[in-house]
Structures are given as C-alpha cells and as structure tokens.
Phi, psi and omega in degrees: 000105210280291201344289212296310170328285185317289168343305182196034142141175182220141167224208185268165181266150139359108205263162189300160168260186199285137180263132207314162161294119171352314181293323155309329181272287176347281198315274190317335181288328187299328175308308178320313156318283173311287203312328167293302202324325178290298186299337202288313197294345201238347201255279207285310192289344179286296186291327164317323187276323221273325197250336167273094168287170199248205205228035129146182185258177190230152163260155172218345177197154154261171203204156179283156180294148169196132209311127185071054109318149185267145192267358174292345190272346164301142183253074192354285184326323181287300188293325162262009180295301195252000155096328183245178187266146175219141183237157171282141163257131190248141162225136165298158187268099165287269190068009220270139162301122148260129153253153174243122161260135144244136150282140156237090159243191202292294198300356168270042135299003211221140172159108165293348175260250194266325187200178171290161173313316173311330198277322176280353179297296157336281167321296186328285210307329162346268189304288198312292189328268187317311180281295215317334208263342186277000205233342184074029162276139169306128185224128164220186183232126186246136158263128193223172174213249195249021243169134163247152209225003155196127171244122164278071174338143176268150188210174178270163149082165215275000162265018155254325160317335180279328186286347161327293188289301200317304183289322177281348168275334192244032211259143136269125185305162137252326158281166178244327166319191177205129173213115171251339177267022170269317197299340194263306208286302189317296203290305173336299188299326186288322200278086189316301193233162187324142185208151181259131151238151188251144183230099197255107164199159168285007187038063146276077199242359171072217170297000218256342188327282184312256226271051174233329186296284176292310187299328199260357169290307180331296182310285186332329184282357172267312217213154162258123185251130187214120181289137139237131185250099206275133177233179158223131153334305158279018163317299251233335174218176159235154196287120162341070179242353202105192169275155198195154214234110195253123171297159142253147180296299182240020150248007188044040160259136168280111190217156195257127157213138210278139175247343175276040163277085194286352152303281166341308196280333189282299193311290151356278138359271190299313164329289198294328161321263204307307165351290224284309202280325135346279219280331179286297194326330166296277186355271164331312188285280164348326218079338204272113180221139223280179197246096151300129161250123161213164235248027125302317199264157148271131203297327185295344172298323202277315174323287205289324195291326179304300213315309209275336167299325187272214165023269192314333211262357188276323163291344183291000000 
C-alpha cells in the first residue's frame, strides 16, 4: 500500500516471486484464452471497430451507380469512358496499432476480493489483445516498473496476442517502483504514427502526478491514450483491526499501524479520495476518458461499458 509507504515509513522490499514452469504459464495463457476468445467473439468485437476507427479511406473498386448512391462517389472518367454511370467504392483503411503500456510493479501484486490487480492486468490485456487482431489491427507490449523492462513490437494474428499473454505470466520486472511518465514519453518515441495506447496501472503515484499530467498531455497530442486504472476495495479505507504490521508492495516497508485509530483511518481515507480525484481531474482536463477496473468486478463489464460510453460520446 505505496499511500501508507509515504504516511508512516519505509524498510526493505521484498523479492519477487518465483517464476512458474513453463508448462504452467502454457497451461494459463491457454486458459486465459479460451475464457476472451468468447467474449471478445460474441461482446467486444463489433463494439471495438464501432469505436476505433481507422485513419481514414481506400478506393478499391468502381461498381455501376445504383439507386440512392451518393452521386458525389461517380466516377466521371469511367463513366464517359464505357458509356455507362459508375461510382467509387471506398472501405476504411484500419490498420490501426495498439499498445498495451502495463505497470508490473510491486503493487500489482496485491488484491482482496476474486483476484490479484496482476491477474486483472492480464485479463484487461486478453480482451484489448484479442478484439484488435479480429479487427486485423497491430498489438505490441510495453511492460514498465520505475523502469521500462520489455517491449514487444507490434504485430498481427492471434499467435502473437499468446506470446503476449505468455510474456506477461511469465515475465518477472526487476523493478518494483512505478515511472509511468517515463514508460509514455519511451512509447512515444517507439510510435512512428497515431496509435490507441492503453496505459493499465492503478496510478498510485504521489509526488510523480504533476509528470503523469505531462507525459499524458505530450502523449495524447500524438497518439489516443486511454487509462485502465486498476483498483481494490481496500484501496481506498483501512480496516478497523488493532495494530497490524503493513508491507508497501513496492518500497517493501514494513510499518505497524493501530489501525483502530480512527484519525489514522480518516487521514488514510482522505489521502487516498484526493489521489483518485486528482487523477480524474487530469483526466477531464485532458479529454481522455478512463477504463476502471476492480478487482471485485468483471473486467469484461467494465471494457464494454467504455466501449458503449466511447461509441455515444462519439455520435454525439
């Protein structure tokens, strides 16, 4: 719990855990699979192209005119060529890249309800992974800590979405931290042309706000950035228990805290409030609006609700 870090003290961290045997990360991406492969085919994929547009149209064929064509889509040349009316055909041009930016950092590690944040970093990426390459869109991977610690180029087809899931079960970071405007200004520089990037972390950042504020103005004028914001319930209060002896995830401190201090619990509280509410206010100010995840919820409710919210504000 970084808040608590900051609050009331620091020691050393924790080493990571161990990384599964191969046949195990196998086994789980294939789980991992199966359980999108559905949703993405019957939920997601229709609303993913309906909200991601490409960058813009191709001619592809001309065809004879037929009633209620648009007559600006004629094609003159053609038409006084062979004598008859012929108009163009157009399809959008998709093409479009997605990144998946993941924080692995100490604090996803963490989580009190059906699972961990890591575990919902996956799914999130699954479901992102999985609608782009059905749409014949480019998916790569950034992994970050305080640190960026893997990149995966983006590419097609549903066997590079696996080396995905694959690289995110089974990569252990060497950081522990969180440098999310370093990880944005590194995916810029990566990105040649306008790109959708997903930036999946709980954005429990601190002092680091004011440059998560500038890496996403930089970004946003480039490229469309869109937060998944990972949570827990207890994030946000602590629990009435006595004194109890709390890890931060990613400073490793160990600190004792009465938690049946109801000053303590308040202060906590309020902290963790003005975080949250900070961090939309960037948001908002941005335009840019975010994917919540918690780690209580099913992450596919939360996708498609961006999805059909993102598709009104777009017709509008």
């Amino acid at each position: 719990m970084k808040l608590l870090d900051r609050l009331l003290g620091r020691a050393a961290a924790p080493p990571p855990p161990a990384t599964p045997p191969l046949q195990e990360i196998l086994r789980q991406v294939r789980r991992v699979e199966l359980r999108t492969r559905g949703l993405v085919t019957s939920r997601f994929s229709g609303e993913y192209h309906s909200v991601f547009k490409g960058q813009g149209i191709e001619f592809v064929e001309v065809r004879e005119y037929l009633p209620g064509d648009d007559v600006r889509t004629i094609d003159w040349n053609v038409s006084a060529r062979t004598g008859g009316v012929f108009v163009k055909k157009y399809v959008e041009e998709r093409e479009l890249t997605v990144l998946l930016a993941v924080d692995l950092s100490g604090s996803q590690r963490w989580g009190t309800r059906a699972r961990f944040k890591s575990e919902m970093v996956v799914e999130a990426a699954a479901t992102l992974a999985m609608s782009a390459v059905r749409n014949n869109d480019r998916v790569g991977l950034l992994v970050f800590t305080d640190r960026v610690e893997l990149f995966v180029p983006p590419r097609k087809g549903r066997r590079h979405v696996l080396r995905i899931l694959r690289d995110l079960l089974a990569f252990r970071p060497a950081g522990r931290g969180t440098d999310i405007a370093a990880s944005l200004g590194y995916a810029s520089r990566l990105l040649r042309s306008r790109s959708i990037v997903f930036v999946v972390s709980d954005f429990v950042v601190g002092p680091a706000l004011a440059d998560v504020e500038r890496a996403f103005t930089a970004a946003a004028a480039r490229h469309d950035v869109i937060p998944v914001v990972l949570t827990d319930p207890a994030d946000a209060e602590l629990p009435d228990a006595g004194i109890v002896r709390i890890r931060d995830p990613e400073s490793g401190a160990d600190t004792w805290v009465d938690t049946s201090s109801e000053e303590i619990r308040e202060r906590y509280t309020a902290a963790v409030a003005e975080e949250r509410a900070a961090l939309r206010r960037i948001f908002r100010r941005l335009g840019i609006e975010e994917i919540e995840l918690a780690t209580d919820q099913p992450t596919s409710n939360a996708v498609l609700s961006f999805f059909r919210r993102r598709e009104r504000r777009l017709r509008q």
